[in-house]
Every structure is written in C-alpha cells, then in structure tokens.
TORKOL-4160 file (C-alpha; in steps of 0.2 Angstrom, whole numbers, padded with zeros to 4 digits, m for minus):
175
<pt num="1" X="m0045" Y="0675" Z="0375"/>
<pt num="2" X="m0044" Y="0656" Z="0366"/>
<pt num="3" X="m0057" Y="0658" Z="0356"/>
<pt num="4" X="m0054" Y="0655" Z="0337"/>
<pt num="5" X="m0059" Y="0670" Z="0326"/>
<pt num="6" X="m0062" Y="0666" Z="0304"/>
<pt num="7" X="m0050" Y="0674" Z="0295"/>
<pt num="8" X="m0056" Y="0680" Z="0275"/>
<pt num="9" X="m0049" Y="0687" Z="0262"/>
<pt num="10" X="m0053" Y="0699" Z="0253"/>
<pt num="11" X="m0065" Y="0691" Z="0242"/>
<pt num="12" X="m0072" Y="0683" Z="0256"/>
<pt num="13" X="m0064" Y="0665" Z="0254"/>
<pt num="14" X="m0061" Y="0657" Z="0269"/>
<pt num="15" X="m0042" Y="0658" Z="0270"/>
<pt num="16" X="m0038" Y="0655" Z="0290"/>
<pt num="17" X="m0043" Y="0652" Z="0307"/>
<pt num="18" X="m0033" Y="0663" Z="0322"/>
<pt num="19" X="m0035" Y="0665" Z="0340"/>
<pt num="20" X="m0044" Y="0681" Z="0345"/>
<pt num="21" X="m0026" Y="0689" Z="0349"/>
<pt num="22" X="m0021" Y="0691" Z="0334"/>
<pt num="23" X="m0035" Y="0695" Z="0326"/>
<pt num="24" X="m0037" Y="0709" Z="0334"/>
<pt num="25" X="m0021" Y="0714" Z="0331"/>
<pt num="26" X="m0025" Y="0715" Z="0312"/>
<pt num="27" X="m0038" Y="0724" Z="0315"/>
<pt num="28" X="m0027" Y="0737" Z="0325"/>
<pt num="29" X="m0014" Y="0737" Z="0310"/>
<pt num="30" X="m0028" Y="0740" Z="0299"/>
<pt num="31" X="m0026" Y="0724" Z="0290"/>
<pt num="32" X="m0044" Y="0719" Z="0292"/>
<pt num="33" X="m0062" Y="0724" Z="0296"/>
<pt num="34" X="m0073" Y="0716" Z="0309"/>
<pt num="35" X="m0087" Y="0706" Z="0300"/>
<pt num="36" X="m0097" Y="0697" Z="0317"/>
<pt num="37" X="m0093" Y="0700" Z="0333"/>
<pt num="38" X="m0093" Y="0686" Z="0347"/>
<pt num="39" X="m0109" Y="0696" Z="0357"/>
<pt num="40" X="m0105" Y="0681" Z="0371"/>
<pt num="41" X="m0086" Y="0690" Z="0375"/>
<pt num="42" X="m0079" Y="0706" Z="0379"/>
<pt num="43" X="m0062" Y="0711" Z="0382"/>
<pt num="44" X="m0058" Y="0727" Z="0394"/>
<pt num="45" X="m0043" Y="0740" Z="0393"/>
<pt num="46" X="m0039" Y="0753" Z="0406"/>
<pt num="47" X="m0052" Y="0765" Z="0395"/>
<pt num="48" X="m0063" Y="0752" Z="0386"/>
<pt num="49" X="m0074" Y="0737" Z="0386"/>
<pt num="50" X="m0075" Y="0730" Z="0368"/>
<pt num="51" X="m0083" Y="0715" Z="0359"/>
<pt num="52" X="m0072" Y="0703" Z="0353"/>
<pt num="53" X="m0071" Y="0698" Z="0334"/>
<pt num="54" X="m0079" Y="0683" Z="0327"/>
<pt num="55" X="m0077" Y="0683" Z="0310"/>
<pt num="56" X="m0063" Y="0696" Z="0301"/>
<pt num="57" X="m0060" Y="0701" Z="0283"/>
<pt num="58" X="m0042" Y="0707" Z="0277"/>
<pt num="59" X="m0043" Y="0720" Z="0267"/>
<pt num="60" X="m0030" Y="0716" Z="0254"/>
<pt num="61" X="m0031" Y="0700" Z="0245"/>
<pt num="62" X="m0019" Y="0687" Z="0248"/>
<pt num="63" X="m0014" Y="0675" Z="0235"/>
<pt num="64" X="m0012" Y="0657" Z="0239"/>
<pt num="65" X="m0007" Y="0641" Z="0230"/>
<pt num="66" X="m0021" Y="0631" Z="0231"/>
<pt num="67" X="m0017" Y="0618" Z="0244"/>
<pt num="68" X="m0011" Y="0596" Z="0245"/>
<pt num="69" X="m0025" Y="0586" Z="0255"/>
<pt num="70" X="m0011" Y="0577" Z="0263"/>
<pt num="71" X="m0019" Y="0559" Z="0271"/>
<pt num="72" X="m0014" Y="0558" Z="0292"/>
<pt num="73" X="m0025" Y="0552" Z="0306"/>
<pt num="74" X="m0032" Y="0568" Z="0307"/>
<pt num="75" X="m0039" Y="0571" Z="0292"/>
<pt num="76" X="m0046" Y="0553" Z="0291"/>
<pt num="77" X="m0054" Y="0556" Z="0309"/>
<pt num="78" X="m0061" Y="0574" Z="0303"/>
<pt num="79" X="m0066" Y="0563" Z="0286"/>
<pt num="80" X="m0077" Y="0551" Z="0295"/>
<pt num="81" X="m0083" Y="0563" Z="0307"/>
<pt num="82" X="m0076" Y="0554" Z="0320"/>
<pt num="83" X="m0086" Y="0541" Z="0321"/>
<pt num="84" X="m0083" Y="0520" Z="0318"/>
<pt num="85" X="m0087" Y="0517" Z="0300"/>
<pt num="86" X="m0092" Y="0501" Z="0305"/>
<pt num="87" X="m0102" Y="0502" Z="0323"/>
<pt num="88" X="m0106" Y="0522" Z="0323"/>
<pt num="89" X="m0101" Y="0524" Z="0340"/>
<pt num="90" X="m0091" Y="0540" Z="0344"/>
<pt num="91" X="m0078" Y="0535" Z="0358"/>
<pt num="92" X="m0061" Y="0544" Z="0362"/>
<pt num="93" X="m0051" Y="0529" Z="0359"/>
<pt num="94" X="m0054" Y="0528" Z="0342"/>
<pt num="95" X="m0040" Y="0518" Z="0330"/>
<pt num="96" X="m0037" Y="0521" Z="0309"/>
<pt num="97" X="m0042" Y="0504" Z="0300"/>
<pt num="98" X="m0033" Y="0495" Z="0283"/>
<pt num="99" X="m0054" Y="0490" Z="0276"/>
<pt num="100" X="m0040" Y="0478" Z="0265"/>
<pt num="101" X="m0027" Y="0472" Z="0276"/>
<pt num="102" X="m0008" Y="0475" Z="0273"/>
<pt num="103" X="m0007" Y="0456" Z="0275"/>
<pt num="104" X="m0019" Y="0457" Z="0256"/>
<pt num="105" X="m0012" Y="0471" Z="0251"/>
<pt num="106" X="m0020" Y="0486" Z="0257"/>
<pt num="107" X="m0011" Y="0500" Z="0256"/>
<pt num="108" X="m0013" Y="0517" Z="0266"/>
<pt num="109" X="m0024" Y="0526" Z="0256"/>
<pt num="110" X="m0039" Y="0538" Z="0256"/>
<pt num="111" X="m0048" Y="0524" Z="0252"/>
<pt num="112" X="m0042" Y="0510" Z="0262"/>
<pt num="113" X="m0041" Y="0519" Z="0278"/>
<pt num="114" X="m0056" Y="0523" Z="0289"/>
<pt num="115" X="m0059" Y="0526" Z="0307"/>
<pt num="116" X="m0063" Y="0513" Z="0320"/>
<pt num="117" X="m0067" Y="0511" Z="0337"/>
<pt num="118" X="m0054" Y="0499" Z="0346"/>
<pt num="119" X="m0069" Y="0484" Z="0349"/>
<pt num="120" X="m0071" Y="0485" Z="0331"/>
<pt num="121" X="m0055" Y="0484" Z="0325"/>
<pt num="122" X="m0050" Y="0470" Z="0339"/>
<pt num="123" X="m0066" Y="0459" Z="0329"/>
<pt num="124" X="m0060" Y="0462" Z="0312"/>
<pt num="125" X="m0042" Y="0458" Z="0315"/>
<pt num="126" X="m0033" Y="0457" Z="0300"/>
<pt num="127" X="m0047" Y="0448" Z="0291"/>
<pt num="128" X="m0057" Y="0452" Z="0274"/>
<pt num="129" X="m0074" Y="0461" Z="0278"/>
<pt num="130" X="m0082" Y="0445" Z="0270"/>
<pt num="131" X="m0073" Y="0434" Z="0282"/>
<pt num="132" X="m0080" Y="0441" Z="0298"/>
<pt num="133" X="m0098" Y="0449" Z="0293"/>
<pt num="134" X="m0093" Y="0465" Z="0296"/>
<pt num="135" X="m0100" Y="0480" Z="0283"/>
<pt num="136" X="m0094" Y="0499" Z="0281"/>
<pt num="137" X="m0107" Y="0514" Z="0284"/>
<pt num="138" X="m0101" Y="0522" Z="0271"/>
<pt num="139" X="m0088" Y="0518" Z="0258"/>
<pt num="140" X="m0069" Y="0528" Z="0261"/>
<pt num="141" X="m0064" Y="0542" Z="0249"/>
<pt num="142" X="m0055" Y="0555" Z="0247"/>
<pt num="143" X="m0064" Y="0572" Z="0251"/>
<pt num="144" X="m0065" Y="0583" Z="0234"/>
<pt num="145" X="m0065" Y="0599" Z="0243"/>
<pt num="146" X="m0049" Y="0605" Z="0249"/>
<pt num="147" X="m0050" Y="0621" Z="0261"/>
<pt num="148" X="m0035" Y="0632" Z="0266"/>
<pt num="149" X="m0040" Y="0631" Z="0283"/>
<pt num="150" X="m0036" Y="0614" Z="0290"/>
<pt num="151" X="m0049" Y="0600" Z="0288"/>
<pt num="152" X="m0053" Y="0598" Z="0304"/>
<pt num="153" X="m0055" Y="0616" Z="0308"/>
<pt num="154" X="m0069" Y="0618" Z="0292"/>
<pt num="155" X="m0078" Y="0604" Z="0301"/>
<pt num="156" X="m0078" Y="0612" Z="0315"/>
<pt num="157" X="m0082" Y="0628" Z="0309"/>
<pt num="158" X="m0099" Y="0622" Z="0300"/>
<pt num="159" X="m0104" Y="0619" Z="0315"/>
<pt num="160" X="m0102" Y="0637" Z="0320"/>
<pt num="161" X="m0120" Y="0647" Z="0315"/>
<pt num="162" X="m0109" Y="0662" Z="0308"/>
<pt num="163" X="m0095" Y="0654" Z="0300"/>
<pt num="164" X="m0107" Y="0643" Z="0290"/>
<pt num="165" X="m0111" Y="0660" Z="0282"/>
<pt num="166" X="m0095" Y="0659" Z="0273"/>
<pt num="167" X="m0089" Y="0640" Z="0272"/>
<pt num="168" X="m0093" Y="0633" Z="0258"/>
<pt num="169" X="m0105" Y="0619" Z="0258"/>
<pt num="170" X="m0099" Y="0602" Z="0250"/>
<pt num="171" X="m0110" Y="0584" Z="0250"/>
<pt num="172" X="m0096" Y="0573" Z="0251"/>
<pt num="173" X="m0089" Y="0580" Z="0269"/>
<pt num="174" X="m0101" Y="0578" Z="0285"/>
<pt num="175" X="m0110" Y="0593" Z="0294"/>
C-alpha cells in the first residue's frame, strides 16, 4: 500500500500526489471519485477484494494560490533530469555545479546552477568553462511551469501512462 495515487480537483487540475491510504480514504468520505484504477493491485477486507485507485478526482474544488518555484538541489536535479549537463551520464553521486564560479561571481541561481557528476565537477574545478574546454548540454533556466505538486513528482508522474492524461505537457521541462 506505497503506491502514490494523483490527486485532481475538481476541474481536473493536477493539484496533489497521496499515498494509496489516503486516497482511499477520500473516497470513503465521499471527497472524491475514482478516475483509473491500479488494475496491477488489489487490496482485501474481511468481506471484499478491491482495486486500488490510481488516479482520484475531489469533488469540490479547492482553491489554491498559485505556488513559488523555490531553487534546492532537488528541483535543479528534477530540472536537468538528473543527468550531467556536461557529460550526460546519470550516476547516484551526482553534485550541483556554479557554470560561473563563486570565486567570478557566480551566484546561486536557476541559471548558474546545474547538475554534475563528481568527475566532472572535479575537472572543472573552480575554473571558467573556456578555461578547461568544457561545454553545457543545455543552457540552465528557470522552468516556466510551476505545478502544485512538487517538481520532482510532475516528472515522475509523466512518466506514468495514465497520469500523463492529466499533467500538463511543457517543452522547457524533460519527459
């Protein structure tokens, strides 16, 4: 019972990602209707064996203030898809980059910062990108979409073949 289960409102935004628990416990308070079920799991009660939820929708609408994209290692990861913006590798020991080094005056920003696997960021030092050859995949930005649910989790979910149904689909973020 870990899976995670998308939470919509009303209008069917996106507005959250649960665990199955709960989940099905706004469904038993009648706070939301079952969209797609999880055909892979069931869950069993003394008198019944029922498919667990995949996606939800509540059925009254909750109003939200749109939310801040705040900049941390985990949205930078989630950004760059976790992967070295300068090599491409995908490693678990992967380290947050200054592309202009404190020492120049690099500050830490969506568009200084990217992510970097610890070879990489032991060759570039604190040096200039001209200075040691080095080039970016991609230049750093700061994403334009911003989604209640957590960056990392929207990525995540796109891969998911139901949610995409209901994520929104923006260029600037990988899939």
């Amino acid at each position: 019972m870990n899976q995670e289960v998308l939470v919509l409102n009303s209008d069917y935004e996106p507005l959250n990602v649960c665990n199955v628990r709960r989940a099905i416990v706004l469904i038993y308070l009648g706070k939301a209707d079952i969209l797609h079920e999880n055909d892979d799991n069931t869950a069993h009660t003394c008198d019944d064996t029922f498919v667990l939820p995949s996606v939800v929708k509540l059925r009254g609408h909750v109003k939200r203030p749109l939310p801040e994209l705040k900049l941390s290692r985990r949205t930078i990861f989630a950004r760059d898809n976790y992967a070295c913006q300068y090599c491409g590798i995908t490693a678990k020991d992967l380290t947050i980059d200054h592309v202009i080094p404190k020492r120049a005056g690099g500050r830490a920003s969506w568009e200084n910062l990217v992510c970097c696997c610890r070879r990489c960021n032991m060759k570039k030092s604190d040096k200039l990108l001209p200075q040691v050859g080095m080039k970016l995949s991609r230049t750093p930005h700061r994403p334009k979409y911003i989604p209640y649910i957590s960056l990392t989790k929207y990525i995540v979910g796109r891969k998911n073949e139901v949610w995409r149904n209901y994520l929104p689909i923006f260029a600037d973020l990988p899939d």
